[in-house]
C-alpha positions in Angstrom: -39.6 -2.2 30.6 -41.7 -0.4 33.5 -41.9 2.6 31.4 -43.6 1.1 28.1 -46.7 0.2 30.1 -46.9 1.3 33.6 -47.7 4.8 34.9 -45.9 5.3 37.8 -48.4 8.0 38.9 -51.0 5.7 39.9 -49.4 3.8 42.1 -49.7 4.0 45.9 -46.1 4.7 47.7 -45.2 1.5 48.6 -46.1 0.0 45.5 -43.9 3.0 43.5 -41.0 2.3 45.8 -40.8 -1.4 45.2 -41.0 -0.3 41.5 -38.2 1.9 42.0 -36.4 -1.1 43.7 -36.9 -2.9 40.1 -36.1 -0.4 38.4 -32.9 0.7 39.4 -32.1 -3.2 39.2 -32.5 -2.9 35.5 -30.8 0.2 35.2 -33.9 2.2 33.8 -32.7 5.7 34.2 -35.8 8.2 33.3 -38.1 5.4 35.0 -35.9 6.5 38.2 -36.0 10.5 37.7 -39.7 9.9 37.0 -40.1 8.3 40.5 -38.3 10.4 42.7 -39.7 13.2 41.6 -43.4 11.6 42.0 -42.2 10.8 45.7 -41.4 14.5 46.2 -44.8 15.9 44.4 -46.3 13.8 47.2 -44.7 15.0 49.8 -42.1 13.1 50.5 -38.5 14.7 51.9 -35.5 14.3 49.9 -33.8 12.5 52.5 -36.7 9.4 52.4 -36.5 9.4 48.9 -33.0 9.2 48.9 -32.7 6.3 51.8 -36.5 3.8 51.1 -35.7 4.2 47.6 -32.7 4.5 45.9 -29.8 3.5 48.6 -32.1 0.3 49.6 -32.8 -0.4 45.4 -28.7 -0.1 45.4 -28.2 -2.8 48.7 -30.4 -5.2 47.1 -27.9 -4.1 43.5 -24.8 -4.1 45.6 -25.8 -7.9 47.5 -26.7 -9.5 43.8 -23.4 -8.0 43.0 -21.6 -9.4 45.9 -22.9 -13.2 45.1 -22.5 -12.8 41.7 -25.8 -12.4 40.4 -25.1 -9.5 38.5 -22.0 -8.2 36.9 -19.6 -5.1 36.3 -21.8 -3.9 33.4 -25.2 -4.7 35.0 -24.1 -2.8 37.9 -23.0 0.0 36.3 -26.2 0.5 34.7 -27.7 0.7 37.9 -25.1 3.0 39.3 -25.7 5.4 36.4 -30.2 5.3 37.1 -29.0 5.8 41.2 -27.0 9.0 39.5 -30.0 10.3 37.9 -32.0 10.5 40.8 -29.4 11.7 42.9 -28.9 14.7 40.4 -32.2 16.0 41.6 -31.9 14.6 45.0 -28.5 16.6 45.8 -29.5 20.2 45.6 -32.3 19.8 47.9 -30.4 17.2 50.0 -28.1 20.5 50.4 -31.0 22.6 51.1 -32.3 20.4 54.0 -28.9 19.6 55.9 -30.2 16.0 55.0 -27.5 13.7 57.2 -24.4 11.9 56.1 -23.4 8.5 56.7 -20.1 9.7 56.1 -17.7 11.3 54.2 -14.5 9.7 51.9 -11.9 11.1 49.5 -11.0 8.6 46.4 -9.0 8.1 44.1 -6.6 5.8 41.8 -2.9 5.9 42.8 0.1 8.2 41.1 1.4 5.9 37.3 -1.9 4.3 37.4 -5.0 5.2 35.0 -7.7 2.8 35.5 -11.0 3.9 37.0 -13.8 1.8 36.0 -13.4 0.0 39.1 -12.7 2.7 41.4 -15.9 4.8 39.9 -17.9 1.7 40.5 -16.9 2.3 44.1 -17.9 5.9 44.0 -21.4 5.0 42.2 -22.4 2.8 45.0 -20.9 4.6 47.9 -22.8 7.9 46.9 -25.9 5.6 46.6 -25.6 4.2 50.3 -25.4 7.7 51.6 -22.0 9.0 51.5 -20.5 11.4 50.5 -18.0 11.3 48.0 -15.4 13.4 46.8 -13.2 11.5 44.0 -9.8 12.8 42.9 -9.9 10.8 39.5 -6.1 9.0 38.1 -2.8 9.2 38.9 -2.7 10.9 42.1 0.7 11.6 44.1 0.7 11.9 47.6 -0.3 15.4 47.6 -3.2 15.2 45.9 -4.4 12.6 48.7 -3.0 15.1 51.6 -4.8 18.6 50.3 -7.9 16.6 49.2 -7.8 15.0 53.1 -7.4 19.0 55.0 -9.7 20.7 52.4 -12.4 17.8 52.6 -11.9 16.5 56.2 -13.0 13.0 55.3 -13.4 9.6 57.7 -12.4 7.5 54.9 -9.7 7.6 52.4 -9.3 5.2 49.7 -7.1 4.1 47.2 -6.9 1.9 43.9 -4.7 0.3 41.9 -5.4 -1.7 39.0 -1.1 -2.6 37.8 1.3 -4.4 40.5 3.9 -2.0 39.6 1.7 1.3 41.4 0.2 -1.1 44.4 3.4 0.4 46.3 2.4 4.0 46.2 -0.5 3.0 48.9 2.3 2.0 51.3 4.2 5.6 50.4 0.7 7.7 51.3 -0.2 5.7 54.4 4.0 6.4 55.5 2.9 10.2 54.6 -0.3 9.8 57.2 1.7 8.2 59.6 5.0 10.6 59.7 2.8 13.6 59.8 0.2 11.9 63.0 -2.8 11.6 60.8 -2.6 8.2 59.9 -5.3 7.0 62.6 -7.7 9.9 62.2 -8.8 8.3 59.1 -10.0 4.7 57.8 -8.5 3.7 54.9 -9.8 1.4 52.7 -7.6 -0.2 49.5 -9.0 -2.1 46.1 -8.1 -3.3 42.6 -7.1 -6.6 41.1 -4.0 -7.0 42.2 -4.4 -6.6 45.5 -5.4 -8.9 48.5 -6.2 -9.0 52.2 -2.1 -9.7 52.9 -1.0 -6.9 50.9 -3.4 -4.6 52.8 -1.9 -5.5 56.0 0.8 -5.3 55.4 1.1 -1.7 53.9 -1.0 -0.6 57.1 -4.5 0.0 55.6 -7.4 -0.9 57.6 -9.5 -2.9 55.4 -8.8 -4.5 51.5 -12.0 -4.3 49.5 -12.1 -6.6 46.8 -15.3 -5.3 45.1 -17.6 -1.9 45.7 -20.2 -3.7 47.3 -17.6 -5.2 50.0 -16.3 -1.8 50.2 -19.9 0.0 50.8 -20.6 -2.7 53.8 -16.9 -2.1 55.0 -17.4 1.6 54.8 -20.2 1.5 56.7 -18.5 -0.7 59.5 -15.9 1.5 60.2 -18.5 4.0 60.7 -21.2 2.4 63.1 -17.7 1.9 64.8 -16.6 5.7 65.1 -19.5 6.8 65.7 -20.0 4.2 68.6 -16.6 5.4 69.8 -17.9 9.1 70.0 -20.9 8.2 71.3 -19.6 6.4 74.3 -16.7 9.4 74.8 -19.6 11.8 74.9 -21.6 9.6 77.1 
């Protein structure tokens, strides 16, 4: 444990931020809060605390995740230390206009009550830089639609975690399309039961099968759009 023997005061930035790195990988919560707030005693802006050391400690988190290296519970523990730091990150991130990579509105589908997976996906987005505005269970179409014109998000995802609610995706991206908003928005779909063929054909853009696949999707779709506006503006 970093905490029982180490003083992260004495150690130079780069040395602290690879500490950070381990630490979040071990899910050591106070050893986190302790560091980025060392980082911003010295100086540092919220937004470089934020991006050198807690949304790269969560790539490195979200890649050992990926290969499976670590698991559900492992990575949950790291989610919650990223949480920590963010708490005092957030207000000041506020302050300081600090950029986005983007924006998405989540939530688990109307009938359906599981979230461990879909607040994984939360956890880990928030800790790559987005931000994240989650709706929680069961949530009818017009949950997704008021969430989508009060929150103006790029992406919108769903989960579902029983077969019998993995329709109610197809019945809110009908909802986008009939009312022309379906292709101002990525959507992005997850849970057990679902797979890349069920995806397509319900009309999502991408199936993510874990949170790390959907944090390197998410951020696809994005260096995309943002390509896209770039070249319009050009």
């Amino acid at each position: 444990m970093a905490g029982d023997d180490l003083d992260l005061s004495t150690l130079s930035d780069d040395e602290l931020v690879e500490q950070m790195h381990d630490d979040l990988y071990d899910g050591l919560k106070e050893e986190i809060e302790d560091g980025v707030r060392i980082l911003l005693d010295r100086g540092w802006t919220p937004y470089d605390v934020l991006t050198n050391a807690l949304v790269e400690g969560m790539r490195i988190v979200g890649n050992d995740f990926r290969d499976g290296i670590l698991f559900v519970p492992e990575v949950l523990m790291s989610a919650n230390a990223m949480k920590a730091g963010m708490f005092i990150l957030r207000p000041l991130l506020v302050e300081t206009g600090a950029p986005k990579i983007g924006k998405m509105v989540i939530g688990t589908v109307k009938g359906d009550i599981h979230d461990i997976g879909k607040n994984l996906v939360c956890m880990m987005m928030e800790g790559a830089g987005f931000e994240v505005i989650d709706l929680g269970i069961n949530n009818p179409v017009e949950n997704y639609l008021q969430a989508i014109e009060t929150h103006q998000p790029d992406i919108l995802g769903m989960s579902a975690l029983l077969t019998t609610t993995m329709p109610y995706m197809k019945v809110v991206i009908d909802t986008l399309s009939e009312k022309g908003m379906r292709n101002d928005y990525v959507v992005l779909v997850g849970g057990a039961p679902l797979n890349e063929t069920f995806a397509n054909a319900i009309g999502a853009d991408a199936y993510c099968r874990d949170a790390a696949v959907a944090v390197e999707t998410a951020k696809s779709f994005m260096a995309k759009r943002q390509g896209s506006v770039q070249s319009k503006t050009a």
